[in-house]
C-alpha positions as CSV (number, residue, x, y, z in Angstrom):
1,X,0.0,0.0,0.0
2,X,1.4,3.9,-0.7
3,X,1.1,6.6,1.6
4,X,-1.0,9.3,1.0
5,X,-0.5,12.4,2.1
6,X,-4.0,14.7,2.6
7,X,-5.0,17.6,3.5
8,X,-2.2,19.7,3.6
9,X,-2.3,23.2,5.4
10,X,0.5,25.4,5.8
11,X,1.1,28.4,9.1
12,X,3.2,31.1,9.4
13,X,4.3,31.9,12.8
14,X,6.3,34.5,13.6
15,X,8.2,34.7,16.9
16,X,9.1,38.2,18.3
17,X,11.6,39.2,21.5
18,X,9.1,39.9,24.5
19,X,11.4,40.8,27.8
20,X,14.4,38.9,29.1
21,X,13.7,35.8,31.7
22,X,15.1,36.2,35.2
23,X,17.8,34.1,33.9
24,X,18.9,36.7,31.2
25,X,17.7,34.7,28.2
26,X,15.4,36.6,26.1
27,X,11.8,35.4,26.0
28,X,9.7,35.2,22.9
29,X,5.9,35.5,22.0
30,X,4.6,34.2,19.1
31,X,2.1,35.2,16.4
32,X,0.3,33.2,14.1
33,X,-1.3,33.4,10.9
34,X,-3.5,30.1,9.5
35,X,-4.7,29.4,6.1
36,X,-1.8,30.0,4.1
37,X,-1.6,28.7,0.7
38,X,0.6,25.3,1.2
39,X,2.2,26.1,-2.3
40,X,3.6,28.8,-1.7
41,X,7.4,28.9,-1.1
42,X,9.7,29.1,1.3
43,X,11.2,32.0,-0.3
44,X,8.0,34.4,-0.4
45,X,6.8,33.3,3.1
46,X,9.6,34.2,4.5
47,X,9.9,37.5,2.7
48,X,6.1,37.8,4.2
49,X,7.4,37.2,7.8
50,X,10.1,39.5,7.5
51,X,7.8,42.3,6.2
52,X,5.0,41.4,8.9
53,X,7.9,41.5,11.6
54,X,8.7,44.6,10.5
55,X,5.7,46.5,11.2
56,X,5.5,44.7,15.2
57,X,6.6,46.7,17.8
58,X,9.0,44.4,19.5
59,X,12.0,42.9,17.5
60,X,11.7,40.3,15.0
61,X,13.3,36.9,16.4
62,X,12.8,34.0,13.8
63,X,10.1,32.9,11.1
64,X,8.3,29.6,10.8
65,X,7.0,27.8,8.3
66,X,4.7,24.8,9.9
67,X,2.8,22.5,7.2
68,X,0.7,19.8,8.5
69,X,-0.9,16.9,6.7
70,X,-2.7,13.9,7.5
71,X,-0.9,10.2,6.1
72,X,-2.9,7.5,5.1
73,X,-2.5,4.0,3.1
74,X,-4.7,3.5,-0.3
């Protein structure tokens, strides 16, 4: 049998600097933005998170792309 992969959606999350711990690390807070077209590529969604980062008020830390799809045998 072949795996099938199915329904296949694709989130941006972007992860902006929000304080320092008592430890000294800096923490993070995340924002998240569903329904994003799973063919588009790595290239433009990241030039997307970039450009969104750029408009929050705290720093930009990192962008992430996170696809998820559910496997299956036919």
């Amino acid at each position: 049998m072949a795996t099938v992969k199915k329904d296949l959606s694709t989130s941006l999350i972007i992860k902006v600097e929000n304080g320092i711990t008592e430890s000294g690390k800096t923490k993070y807070a995340q924002r998240s933005f569903s329904a994003i077209n799973p063919a588009v590529s790595d290239d433009n969604l990241l030039n997307a998170g970039t450009a969104i980062g750029a408009l929050q008020a705290h720093t930009l830390g990192t962008v992430v792309r996170q696809d998820t799809c559910t496997l299956s045998q036919e």
